[in-house]
KESEDREN-514806 format. One line per field, with one value per residue (C-alpha): residue number from 1; y, z, x. Coordinates in pm, whole numbers, plus 32768, in hexadecimal, padded with zeros to 4 digits. Example, Ala and Ser with C-alpha at 12.3 -4.5 7.8 and 13.67 -1.06 7.14 Angstrom:
2
i = [1_2]
y = [7E3E_7F96]
z = [830C_82CA]
x = [84CE_8557]
% end
This chain:
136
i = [1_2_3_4_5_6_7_8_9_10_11_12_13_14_15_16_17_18_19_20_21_22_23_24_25_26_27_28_29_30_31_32_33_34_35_36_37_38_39_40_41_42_43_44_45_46_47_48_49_50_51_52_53_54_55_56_57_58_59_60_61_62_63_64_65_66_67_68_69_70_71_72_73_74_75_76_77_78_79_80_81_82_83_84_85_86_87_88_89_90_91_92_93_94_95_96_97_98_99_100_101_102_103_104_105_106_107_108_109_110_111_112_113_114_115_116_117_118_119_120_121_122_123_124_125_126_127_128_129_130_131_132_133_134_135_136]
y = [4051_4039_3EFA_3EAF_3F28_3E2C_3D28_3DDC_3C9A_3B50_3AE3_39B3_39B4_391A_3842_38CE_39FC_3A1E_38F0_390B_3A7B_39D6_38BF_39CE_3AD2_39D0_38D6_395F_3ABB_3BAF_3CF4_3D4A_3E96_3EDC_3E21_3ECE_3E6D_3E9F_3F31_3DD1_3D55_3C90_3C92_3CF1_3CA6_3D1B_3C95_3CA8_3C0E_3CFB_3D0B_3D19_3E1B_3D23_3CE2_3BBC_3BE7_3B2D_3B3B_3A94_3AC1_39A7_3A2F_3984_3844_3767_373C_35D2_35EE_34D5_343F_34E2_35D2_371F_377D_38A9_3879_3934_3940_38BE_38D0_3759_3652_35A7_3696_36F1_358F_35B2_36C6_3623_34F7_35FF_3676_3505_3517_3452_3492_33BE_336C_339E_3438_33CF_342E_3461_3393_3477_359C_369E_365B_35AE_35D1_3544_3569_35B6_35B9_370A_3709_3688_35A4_36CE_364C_373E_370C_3734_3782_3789_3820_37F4_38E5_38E3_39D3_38F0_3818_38C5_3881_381C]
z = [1F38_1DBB_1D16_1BED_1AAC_1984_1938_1892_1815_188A_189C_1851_1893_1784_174A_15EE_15B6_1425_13B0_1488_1412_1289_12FC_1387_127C_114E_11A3_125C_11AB_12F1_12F8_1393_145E_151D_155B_1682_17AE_18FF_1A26_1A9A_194F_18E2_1774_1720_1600_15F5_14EF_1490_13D5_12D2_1365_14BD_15C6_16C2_1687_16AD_1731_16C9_17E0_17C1_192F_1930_1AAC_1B07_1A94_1960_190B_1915_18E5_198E_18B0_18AF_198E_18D8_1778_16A8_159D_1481_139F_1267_111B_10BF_1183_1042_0F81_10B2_10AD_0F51_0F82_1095_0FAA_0EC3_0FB7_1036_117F_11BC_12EE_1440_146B_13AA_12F4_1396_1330_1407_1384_13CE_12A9_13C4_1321_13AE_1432_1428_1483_13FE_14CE_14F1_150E_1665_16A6_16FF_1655_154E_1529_13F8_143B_12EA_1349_12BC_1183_11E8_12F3_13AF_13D3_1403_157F_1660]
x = [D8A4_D8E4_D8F3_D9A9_D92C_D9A7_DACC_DBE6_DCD9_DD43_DE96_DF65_E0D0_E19A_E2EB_E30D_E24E_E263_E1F5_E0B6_E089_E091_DF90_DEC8_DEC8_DF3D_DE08_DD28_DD12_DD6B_DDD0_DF27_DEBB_DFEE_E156_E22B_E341_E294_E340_E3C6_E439_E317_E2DA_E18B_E089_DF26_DE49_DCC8_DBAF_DB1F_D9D8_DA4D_DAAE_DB68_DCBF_DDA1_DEFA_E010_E130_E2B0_E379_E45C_E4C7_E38E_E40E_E37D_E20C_E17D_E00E_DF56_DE67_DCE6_DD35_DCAB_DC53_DBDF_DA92_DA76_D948_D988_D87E_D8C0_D976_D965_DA10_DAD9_DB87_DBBE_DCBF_DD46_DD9E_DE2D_DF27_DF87_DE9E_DD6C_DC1B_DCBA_DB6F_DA31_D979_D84F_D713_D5E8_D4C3_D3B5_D448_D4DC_D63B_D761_D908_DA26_DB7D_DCC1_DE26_DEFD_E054_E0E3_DF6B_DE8D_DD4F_DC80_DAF9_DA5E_D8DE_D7D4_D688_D55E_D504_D399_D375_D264_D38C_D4BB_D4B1_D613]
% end
């Protein structure tokens, strides 16, 4: 029996699909890869980190009724070089971390946590730059 052999993208179904593609690609620096219609009539994004294969798929079918996400349900982390400078640019574009940064005391690095369009939760993840340290 085969098993499966990697993830391939994540979805999150959406209430208003271009503003969270422009939060996506406008602040967190993704990559559109592909925009299409699927055979139901779902309206389709796919996006990716530079540095990553997995994709994230960004789906609007208002025939399945409105999105409400419940609060700390799911969330996607991202590496990030500096939560620091991170929450900088956030301030620059009118957004500020939900939570955090918090730094770990023993060096490793730290997160924190920003909020996408429609309350799906982002996690911002610094590693260490020693690579004794870089653990999580």
């Amino acid at each position: 029996m085969s098993k499966v052999k990697k993830l391939l993208h994540t979805r999150y179904r959406l209430n208003d699909l271009q503003k969270s593609v422009d939060f996506y690609t406008d602040i967190l620096g993704l990559i559109e890869v592909r925009r299409h219609k699927s055979p139901r009539g779902s309206e389709l994004v796919f996006l990716k980190a530079p540095q990553s294969e997995e994709l994230i798929e960004l789906c609007h079918f208002p025939n399945s009724g409105p999105v409400s996400v419940q609060a700390d349900l799911t969330h996607l982390a991202f590496e990030v070089d500096s939560l620091v400078e991170f929450g900088k640019f956030l301030e620059s574009r009118g957004l500020k971390y939900s939570d955090g940064p918090t730094m770990r005391s023993d060096g490793t690095g730290g997160f924190a946590f920003v909020d996408a369009p429609e309350g799906y939760e982002i996690e911002l993840i610094e590693r260490s730059k020693n690579p004794l340290l870089a653990g999580y």
